[in-house]
C-alpha positions in Angstrom: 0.0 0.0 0.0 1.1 3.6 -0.9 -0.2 6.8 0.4 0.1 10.5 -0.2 -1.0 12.4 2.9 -1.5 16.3 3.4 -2.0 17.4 6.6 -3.2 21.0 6.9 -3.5 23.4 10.4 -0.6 24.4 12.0 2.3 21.8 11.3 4.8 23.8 10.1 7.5 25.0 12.5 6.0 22.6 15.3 8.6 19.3 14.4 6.2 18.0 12.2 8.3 16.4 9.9 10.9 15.4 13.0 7.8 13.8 14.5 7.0 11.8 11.7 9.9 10.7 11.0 10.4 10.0 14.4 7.1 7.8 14.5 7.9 6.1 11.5 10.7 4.4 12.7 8.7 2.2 14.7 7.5 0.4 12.0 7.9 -1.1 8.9 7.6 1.3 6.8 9.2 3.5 3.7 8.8 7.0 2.3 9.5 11.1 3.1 7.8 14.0 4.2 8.5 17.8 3.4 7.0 21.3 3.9 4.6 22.7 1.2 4.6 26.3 0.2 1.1 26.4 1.3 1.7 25.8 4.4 1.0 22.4 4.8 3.4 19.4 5.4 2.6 16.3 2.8 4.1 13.0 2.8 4.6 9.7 1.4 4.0 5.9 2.8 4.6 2.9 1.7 4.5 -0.7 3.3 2.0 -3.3 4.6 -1.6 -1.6 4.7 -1.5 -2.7 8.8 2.0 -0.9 9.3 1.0 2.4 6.9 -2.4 2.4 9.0 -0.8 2.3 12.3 2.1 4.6 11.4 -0.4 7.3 10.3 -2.9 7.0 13.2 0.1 7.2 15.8 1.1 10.1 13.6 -2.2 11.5 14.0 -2.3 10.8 17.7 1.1 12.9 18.5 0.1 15.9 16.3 -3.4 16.2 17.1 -3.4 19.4 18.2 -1.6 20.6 15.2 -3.8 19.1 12.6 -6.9 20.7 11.4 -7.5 18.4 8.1 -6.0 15.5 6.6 -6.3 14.6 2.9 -5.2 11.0 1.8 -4.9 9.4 -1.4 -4.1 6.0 -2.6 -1.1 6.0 -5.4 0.5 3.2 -7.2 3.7 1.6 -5.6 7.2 2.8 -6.1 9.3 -0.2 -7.2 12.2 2.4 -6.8 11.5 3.0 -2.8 13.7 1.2 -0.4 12.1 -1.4 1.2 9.8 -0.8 4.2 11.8 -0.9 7.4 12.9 1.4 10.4 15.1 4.1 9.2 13.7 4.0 5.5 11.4 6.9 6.0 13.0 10.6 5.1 12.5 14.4 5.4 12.6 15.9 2.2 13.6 19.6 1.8 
């Protein structure tokens, strides 16, 4: 499973992307995150369904209060992405 998220409220300048990176090393999981110009932080999952859904509700769960609307869409899987594990999740500049 593959996942673009965008998370929107105030998660820029918080440790959003420190946070999800952060979170993502506890499971099996690959991908990045990086500020928008808009304001808004989006990012990119990829693993198991059960490890992208649990990375993005604990995710959610830290930066609750930060969060004011989430947007997620499926998208086909990168054959290029490392393969899901701790560690393979980046912050993209």
């Amino acid at each position: 499973m593959r996942l673009r998220v965008r998370y929107q409220g105030k998660v820029q300048g918080v440790g959003f992307r420190a946070t999800a990176r952060g979170v993502a090393d506890g499971f099996l999981v690959s991908g990045w995150v990086r500020n928008e110009p808009d304001g808004s932080v989006v990012l990119e999952v990829q693993g198991d369904g059960s490890h992208v859904r649990a990375f993005l509700d604990r995710l959610a769960e830290v930066m609750r209060r930060n969060i004011k609307s989430v947007d997620v869409a499926p998208i086909p899987d990168d054959p290029e992405a490392p393969e899901p594990a701790p560690g393979a999740f980046s912050i993209r500049r």
